[in-house]
VEXDREN-2710 file (C-alpha; in Angstrom, 1 decimal):
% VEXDREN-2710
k/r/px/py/pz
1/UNK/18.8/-2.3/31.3
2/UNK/18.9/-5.7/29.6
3/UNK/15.0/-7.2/29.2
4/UNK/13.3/-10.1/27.6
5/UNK/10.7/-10.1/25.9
6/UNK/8.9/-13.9/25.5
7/UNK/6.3/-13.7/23.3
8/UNK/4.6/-16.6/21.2
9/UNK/5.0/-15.0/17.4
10/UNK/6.8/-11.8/16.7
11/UNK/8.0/-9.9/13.4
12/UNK/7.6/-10.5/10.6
13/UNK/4.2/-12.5/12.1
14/UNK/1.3/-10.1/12.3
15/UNK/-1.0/-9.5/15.3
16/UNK/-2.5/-7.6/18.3
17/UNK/0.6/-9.0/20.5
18/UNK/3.3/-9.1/18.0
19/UNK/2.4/-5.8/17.0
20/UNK/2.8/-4.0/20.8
21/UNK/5.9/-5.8/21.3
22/UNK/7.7/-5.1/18.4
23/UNK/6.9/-1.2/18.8
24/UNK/7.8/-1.2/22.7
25/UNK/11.1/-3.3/22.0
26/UNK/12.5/-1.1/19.1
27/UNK/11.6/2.2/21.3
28/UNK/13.0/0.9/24.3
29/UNK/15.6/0.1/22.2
30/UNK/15.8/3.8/20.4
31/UNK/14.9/6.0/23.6
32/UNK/16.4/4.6/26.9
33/UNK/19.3/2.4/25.2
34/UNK/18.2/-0.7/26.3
35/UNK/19.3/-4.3/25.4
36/UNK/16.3/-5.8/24.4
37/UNK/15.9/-9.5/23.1
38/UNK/12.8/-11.4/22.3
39/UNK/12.3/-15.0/22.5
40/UNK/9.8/-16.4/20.6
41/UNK/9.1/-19.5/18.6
42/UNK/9.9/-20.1/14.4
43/UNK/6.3/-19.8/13.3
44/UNK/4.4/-16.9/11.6
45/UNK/1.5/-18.7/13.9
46/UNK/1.1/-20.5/16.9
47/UNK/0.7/-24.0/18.1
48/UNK/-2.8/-24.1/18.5
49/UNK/-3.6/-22.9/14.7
50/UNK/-3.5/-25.7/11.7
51/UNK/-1.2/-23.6/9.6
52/UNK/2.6/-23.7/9.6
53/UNK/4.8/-21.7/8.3
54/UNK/8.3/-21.1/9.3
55/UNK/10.5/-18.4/9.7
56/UNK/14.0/-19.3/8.5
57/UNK/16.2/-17.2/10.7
58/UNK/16.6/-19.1/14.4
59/UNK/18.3/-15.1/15.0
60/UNK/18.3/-12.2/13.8
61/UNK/18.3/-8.3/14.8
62/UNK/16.0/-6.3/13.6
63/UNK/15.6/-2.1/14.3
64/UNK/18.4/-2.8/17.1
65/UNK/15.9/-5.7/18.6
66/UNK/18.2/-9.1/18.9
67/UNK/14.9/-12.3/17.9
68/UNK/15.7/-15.9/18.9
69/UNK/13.4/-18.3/17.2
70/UNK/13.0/-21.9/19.0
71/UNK/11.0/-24.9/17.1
72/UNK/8.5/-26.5/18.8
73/UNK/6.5/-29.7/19.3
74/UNK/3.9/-30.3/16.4
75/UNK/3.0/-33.6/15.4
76/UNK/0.6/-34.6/18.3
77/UNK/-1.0/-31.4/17.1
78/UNK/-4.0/-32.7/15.0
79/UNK/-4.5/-35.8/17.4
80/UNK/-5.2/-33.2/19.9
81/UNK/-7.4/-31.5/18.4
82/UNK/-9.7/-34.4/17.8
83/UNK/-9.9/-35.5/20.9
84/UNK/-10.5/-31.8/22.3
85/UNK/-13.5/-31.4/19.7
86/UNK/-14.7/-34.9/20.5
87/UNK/-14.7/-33.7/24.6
88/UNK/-16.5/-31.1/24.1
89/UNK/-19.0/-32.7/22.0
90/UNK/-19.9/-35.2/24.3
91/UNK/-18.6/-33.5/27.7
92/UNK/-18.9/-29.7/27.0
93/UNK/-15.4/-29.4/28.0
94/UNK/-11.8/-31.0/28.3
95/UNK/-9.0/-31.0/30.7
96/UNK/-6.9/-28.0/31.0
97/UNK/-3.7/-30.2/30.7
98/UNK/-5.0/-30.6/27.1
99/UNK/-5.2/-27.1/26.6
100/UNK/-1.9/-26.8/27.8
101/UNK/-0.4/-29.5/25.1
102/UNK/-2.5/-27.5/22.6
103/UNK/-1.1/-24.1/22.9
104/UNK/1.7/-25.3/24.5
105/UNK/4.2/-24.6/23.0
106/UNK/6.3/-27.8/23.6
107/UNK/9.6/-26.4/23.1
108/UNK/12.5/-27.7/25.4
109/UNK/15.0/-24.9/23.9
110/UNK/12.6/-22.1/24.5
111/UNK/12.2/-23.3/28.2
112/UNK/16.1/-23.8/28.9
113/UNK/17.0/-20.4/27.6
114/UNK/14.4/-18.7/29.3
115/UNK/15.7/-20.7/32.4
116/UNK/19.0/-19.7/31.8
117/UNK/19.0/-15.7/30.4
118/UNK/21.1/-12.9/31.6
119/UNK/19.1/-10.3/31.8
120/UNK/17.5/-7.6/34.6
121/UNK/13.9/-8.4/34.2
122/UNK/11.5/-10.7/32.3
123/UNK/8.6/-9.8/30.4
124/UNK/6.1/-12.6/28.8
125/UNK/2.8/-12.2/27.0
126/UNK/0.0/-13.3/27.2
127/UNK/-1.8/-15.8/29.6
128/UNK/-2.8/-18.8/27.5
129/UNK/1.4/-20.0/26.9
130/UNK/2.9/-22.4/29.2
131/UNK/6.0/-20.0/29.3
132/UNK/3.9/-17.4/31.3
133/UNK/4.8/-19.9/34.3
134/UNK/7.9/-18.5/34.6
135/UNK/7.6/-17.6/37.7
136/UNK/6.6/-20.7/39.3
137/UNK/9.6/-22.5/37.9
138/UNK/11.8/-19.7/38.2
139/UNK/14.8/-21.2/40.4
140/UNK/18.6/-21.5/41.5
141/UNK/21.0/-18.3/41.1
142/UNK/19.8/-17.5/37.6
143/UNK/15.9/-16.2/38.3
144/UNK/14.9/-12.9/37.0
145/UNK/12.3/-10.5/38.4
146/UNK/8.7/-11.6/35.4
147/UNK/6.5/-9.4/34.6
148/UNK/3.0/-10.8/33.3
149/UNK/1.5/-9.0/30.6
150/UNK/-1.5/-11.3/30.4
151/UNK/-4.0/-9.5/27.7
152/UNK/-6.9/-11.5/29.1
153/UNK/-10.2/-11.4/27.2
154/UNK/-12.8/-11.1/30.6
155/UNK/-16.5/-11.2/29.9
156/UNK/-19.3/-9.4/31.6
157/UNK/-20.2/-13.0/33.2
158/UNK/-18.1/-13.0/36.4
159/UNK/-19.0/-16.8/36.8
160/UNK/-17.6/-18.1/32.9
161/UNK/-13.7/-19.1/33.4
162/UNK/-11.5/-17.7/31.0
163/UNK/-7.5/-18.6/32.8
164/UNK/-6.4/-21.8/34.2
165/UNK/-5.7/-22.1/38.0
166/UNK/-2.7/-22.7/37.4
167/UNK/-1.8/-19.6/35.2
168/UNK/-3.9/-17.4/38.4
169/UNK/-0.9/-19.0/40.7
170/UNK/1.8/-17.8/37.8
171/UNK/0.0/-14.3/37.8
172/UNK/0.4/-14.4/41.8
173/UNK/3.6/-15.5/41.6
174/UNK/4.9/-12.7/39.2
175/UNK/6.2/-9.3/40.7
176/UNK/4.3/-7.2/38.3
177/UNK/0.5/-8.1/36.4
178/UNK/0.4/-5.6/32.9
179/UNK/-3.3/-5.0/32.6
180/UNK/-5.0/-3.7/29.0
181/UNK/-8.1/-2.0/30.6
182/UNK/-9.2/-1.2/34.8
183/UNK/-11.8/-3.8/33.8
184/UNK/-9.3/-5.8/33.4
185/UNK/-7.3/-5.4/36.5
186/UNK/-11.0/-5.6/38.6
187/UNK/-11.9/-8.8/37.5
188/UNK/-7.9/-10.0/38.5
189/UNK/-8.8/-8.2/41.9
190/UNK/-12.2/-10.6/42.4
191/UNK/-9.7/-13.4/41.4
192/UNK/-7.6/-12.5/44.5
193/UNK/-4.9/-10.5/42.9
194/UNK/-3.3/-7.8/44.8
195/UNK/-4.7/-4.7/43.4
196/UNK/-1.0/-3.1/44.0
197/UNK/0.8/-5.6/41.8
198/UNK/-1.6/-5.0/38.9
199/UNK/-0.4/-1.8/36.1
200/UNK/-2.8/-0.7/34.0
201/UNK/-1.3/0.5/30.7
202/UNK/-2.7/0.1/27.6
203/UNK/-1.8/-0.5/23.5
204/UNK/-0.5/2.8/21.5
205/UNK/-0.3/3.8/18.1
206/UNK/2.6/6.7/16.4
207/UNK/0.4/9.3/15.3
208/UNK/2.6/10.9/13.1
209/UNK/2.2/7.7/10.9
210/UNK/-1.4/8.3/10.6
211/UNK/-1.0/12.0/9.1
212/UNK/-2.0/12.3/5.6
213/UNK/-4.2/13.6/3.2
214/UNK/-5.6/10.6/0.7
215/UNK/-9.5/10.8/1.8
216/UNK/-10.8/12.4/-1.2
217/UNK/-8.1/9.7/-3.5
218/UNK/-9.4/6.6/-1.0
219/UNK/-13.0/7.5/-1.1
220/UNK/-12.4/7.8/-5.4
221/UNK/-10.8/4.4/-5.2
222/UNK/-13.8/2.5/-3.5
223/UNK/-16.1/4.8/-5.2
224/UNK/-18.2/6.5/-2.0
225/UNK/-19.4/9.9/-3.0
226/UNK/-18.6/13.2/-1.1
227/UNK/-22.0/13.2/0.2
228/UNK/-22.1/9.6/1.1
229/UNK/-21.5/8.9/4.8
230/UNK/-18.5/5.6/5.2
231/UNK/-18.9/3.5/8.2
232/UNK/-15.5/1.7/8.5
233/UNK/-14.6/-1.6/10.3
234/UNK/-11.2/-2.7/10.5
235/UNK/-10.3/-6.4/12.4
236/UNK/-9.9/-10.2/11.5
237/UNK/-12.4/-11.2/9.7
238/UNK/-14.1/-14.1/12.2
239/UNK/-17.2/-14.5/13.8
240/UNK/-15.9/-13.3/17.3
241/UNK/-15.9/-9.7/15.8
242/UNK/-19.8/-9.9/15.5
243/UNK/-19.6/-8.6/11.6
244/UNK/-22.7/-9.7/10.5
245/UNK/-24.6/-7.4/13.7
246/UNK/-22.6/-4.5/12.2
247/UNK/-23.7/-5.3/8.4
248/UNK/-27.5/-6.0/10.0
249/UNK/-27.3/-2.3/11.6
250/UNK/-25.7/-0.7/8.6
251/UNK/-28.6/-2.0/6.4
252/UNK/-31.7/-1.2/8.7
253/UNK/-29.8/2.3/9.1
254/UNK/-30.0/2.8/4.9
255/UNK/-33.8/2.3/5.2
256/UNK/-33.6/6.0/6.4
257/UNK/-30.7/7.4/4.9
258/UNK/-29.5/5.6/1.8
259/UNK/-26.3/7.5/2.1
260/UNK/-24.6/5.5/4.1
261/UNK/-22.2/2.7/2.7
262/UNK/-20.2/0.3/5.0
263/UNK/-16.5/-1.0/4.4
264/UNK/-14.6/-4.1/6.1
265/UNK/-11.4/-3.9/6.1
266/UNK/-9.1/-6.7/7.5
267/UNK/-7.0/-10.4/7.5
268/UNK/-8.9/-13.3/6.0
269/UNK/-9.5/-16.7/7.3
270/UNK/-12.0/-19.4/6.6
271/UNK/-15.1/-17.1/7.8
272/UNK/-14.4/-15.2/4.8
273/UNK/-16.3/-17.0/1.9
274/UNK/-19.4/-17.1/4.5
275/UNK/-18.6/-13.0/5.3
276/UNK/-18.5/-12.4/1.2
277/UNK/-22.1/-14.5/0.7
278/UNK/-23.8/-12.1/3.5
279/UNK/-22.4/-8.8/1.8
280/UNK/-23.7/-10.3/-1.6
281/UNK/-27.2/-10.7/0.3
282/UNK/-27.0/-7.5/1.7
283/UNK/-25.9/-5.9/-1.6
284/UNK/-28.9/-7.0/-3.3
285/UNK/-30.7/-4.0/-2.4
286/UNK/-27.9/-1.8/-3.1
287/UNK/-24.3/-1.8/-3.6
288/UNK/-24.1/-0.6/0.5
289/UNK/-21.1/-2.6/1.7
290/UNK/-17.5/-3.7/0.5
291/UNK/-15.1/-6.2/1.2
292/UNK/-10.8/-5.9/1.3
293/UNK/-8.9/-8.1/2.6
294/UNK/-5.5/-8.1/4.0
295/UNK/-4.7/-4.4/3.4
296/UNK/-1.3/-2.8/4.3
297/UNK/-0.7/-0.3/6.6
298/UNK/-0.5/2.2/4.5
299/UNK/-3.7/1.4/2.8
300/UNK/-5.1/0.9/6.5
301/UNK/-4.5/4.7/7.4
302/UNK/-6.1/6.0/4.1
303/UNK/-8.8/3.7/4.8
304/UNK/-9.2/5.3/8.5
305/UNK/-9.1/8.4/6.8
306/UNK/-12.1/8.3/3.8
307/UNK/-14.4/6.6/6.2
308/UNK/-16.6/9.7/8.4
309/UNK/-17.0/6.5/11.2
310/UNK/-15.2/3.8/12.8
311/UNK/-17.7/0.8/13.9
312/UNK/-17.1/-2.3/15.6
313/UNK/-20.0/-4.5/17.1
314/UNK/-17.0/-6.8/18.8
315/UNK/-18.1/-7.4/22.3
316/UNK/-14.8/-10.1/22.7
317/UNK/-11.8/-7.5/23.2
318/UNK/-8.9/-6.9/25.6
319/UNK/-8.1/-3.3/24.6
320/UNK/-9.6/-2.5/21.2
321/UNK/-6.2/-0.6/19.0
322/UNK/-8.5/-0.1/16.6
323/UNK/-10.2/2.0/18.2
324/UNK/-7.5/4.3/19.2
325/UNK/-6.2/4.2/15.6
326/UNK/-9.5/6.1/14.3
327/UNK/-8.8/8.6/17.2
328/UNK/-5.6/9.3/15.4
329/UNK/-7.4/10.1/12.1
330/UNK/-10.0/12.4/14.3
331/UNK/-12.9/9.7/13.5
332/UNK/-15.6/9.3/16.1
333/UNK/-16.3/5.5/17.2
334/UNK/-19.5/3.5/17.8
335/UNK/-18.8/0.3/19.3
336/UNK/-20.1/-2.7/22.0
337/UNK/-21.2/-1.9/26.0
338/UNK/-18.9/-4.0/27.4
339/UNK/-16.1/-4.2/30.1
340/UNK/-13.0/-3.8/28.3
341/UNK/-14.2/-1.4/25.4
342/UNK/-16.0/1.1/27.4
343/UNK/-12.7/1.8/29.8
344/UNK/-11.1/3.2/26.3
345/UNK/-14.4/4.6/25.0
346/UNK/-16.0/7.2/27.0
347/UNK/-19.7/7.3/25.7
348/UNK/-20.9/10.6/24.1
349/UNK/-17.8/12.0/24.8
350/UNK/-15.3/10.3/21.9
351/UNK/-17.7/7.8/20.9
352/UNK/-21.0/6.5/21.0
353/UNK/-21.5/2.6/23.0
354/UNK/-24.3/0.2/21.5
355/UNK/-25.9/-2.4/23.5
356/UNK/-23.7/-6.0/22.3
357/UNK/-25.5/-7.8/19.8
358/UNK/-27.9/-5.5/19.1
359/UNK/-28.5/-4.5/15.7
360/UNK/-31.0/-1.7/16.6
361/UNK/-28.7/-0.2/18.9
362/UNK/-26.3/-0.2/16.7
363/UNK/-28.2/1.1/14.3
364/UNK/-29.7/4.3/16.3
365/UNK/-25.7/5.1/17.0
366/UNK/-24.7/5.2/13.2
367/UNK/-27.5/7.1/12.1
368/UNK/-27.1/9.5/15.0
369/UNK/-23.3/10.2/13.4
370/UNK/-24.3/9.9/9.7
371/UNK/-27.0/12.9/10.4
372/UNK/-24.8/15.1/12.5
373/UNK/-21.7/16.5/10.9
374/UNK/-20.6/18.3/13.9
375/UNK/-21.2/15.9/16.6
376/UNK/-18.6/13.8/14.3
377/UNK/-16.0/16.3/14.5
378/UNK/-16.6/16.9/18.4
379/UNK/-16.1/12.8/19.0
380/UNK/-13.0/12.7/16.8
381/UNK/-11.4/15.2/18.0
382/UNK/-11.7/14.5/21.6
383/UNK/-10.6/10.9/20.8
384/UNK/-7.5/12.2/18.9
385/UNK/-6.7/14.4/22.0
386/UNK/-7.5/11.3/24.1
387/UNK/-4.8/9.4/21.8
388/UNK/-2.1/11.7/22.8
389/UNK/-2.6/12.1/26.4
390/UNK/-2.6/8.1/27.1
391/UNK/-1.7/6.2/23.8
392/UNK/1.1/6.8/21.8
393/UNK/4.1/4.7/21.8
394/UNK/6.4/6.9/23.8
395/UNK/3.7/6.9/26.7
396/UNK/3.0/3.0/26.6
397/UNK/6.8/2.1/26.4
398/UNK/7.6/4.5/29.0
399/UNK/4.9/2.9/31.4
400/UNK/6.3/-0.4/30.9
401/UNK/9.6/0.3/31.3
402/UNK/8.7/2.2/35.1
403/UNK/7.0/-1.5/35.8
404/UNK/9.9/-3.0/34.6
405/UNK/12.3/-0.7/37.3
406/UNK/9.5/-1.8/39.8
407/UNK/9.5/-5.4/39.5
408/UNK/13.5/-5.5/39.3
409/UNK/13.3/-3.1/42.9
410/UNK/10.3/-5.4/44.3
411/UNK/12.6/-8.6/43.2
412/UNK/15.7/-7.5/44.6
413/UNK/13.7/-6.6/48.3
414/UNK/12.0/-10.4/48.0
415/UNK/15.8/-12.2/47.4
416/UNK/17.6/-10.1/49.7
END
């Protein structure tokens, strides 16, 4: 089968999407023998970040994977941005054709190749890119079957708008929606999409990467005793991930047992300096919490394994890999009651769910794990055996590529 994959970054950027693509190209690549090419743009980052930074190679193949970088519109960029800051200041809000100049991206070549590929089927990800509309401008002899792997971030709040109209038409429009989370595909369903054409699948991880044995070396390293309990976060380091509810519970949990440290783990950005004055605060009574920034994967895995829990107080996800990655290093979870999280968390079964934004909730959860040795083994394991059933690699890519034989068979019935 011959697929493309239209993504905004891909290797070597990093991120949530880049990430998922990269491992279902190279397997679909490795275990089916597919012909798998990637379009994407020539930018470790996207359009609607300030930073640039350009990837040399316009092509290049990489683990069997064939990448085609296109450049893209940038110089009406920081004009943009003003006037969308200076909207919302004065009209809390702007119009969407501004947001779709913003994140665009503007890229003439991108759009004529995608109009133009040879392939079986089309894959694109994720909602907020003006080359998700594929399949309202799909036309002539050369359109392709699209599958929309949207990745949208819903709220609780049925009433706050988080896609465009027009992107709901492009999602209508598509043969196949690829949803993170049921919660996901339910709030599609209110929005009027077909509850047939919606695939629930998921994010996955390769546990045999996460197999080692460096705890008692990690735990050395950031110097956590053996009887000290390690509450881990791992993420981008941004106020969306609610860090500072996590370091609030973690502290009012240490007024009861002092034994328990905390470690954030994760990329930089500009929230960091105001991230590393709070833990200073917070380490005034105690040296309780720790800081490292832009780790590797390896140092990831041996930090998923010396922590005893994995914490998150993020109530913005559209999966949560995280989550699934302390699974595969048997650690039980406490994370945010919301939507998305709590259809891959199952509460008191792999992991314990806290009450968004609430520090005492929070706190009552860690505490709960940091007392009971055993209840922590129960959660992890049932979260590891969770990981293999429904989230490793081969089972995501294999999911995709049944959607993908669906939409070309659902395509082929619509043309005929």
């Amino acid at each position: 089968m011959k697929i493309i994959h239209v993504v905004l970054n891909y290797y070597p950027s990093k991120g949530g999407t880049q990430w998922l693509f990269q491992n279902i190209s190279e397997r679909l690549v490795k275990n089916y023998n597919d012909e798998v090419t990637v379009l994407t743009v020539n930018s470790y980052y996207g359009p609607e970040k300030k930073n640039y930074k350009k990837i040399a190679a316009a092509t290049e193949i990489h683990n069997g994977v064939k990448i085609e970088r296109f450049s893209f519109q940038r110089k009406h960029l920081p004009f943009l941005r003003i006037l969308v800051k200076l909207s919302n200041r004065l009209f809390k809000t702007h119009p969407e054709c501004w947001q779709e100049k913003l994140y665009g991206p503007i890229s003439s070549s991108l759009h004529n190749k995608l109009q133009n590929v040879e392939a079986d089927v089309v894959c694109g990800s994720s909602s907020a890119y003006n080359y998700m509309y594929y399949s309202l401008e799909r036309n002539g002899i050369n359109k392709k079957p699209f599958v929309f792997m949207g990745a949208i971030h819903f709220t609780e709040n049925k009433n706050e708008k988080v896609i465009r109209a027009k992107t709901l038409k492009a999602i209508t429009a598509s043969e196949f929606y690829i949803a993170n989370t049921l919660f996901e595909k339910e709030r599609l369903i209110d929005l009027g999409i077909h509850e047939n054409n919606i695939v629930v699948v998921g994010c996955g991880v390769e546990p045999n990467d996460f197999i080692n044995n460096n705890r008692v070396s990690t735990r050395k390293q950031l110097n956590v005793e053996d009887d000290e309990i390690l509450i881990g976060f791992v993420g981008r380091q941004e106020p969306l991930k609610s860090i500072d509810i996590l370091m609030n519970a973690v502290a009012d949990a240490r007024k009861i047992n002092n034994k328990i440290k905390l470690i954030i783990a994760g990329a930089d950005s500009w929230y960091t300096p105001q991230l590393k004055q709070m833990i200073q605060h917070t380490n005034e009574n105690g040296n309780a919490v720790q800081l490292v920034s832009n780790i590797s994967e390896t140092e990831k895995i041996n930090l998923y394994h010396a922590i005893d829990v994995f914490a998150s107080a993020s109530a913005s996800e559209s999966f949560g890999i995280v989550f699934v990655e302390a699974w595969a290093c048997k650690k039980p979870v406490v994370a945010s009651n919301v939507g998305s999280i709590r259809c891959v968390v199952d509460d008191e079964q792999n992991g314990l769910l806290s009450i968004p934004f609430n520090t005492k909730s929070f706190a009552e959860n860690i505490l709960l794990l940091a007392n009971n040795t055993q209840l922590r083994n129960t959660l992890g394991n049932n979260g590891y055996n969770k990981m293999l059933a429904n989230y490793t690699w081969d089972v995501i890519t294999e999911k995709y590529r049944n959607t993908y034989l669906q939409a070309i068979k659902k395509f082929k019935s619509k043309v005929a």
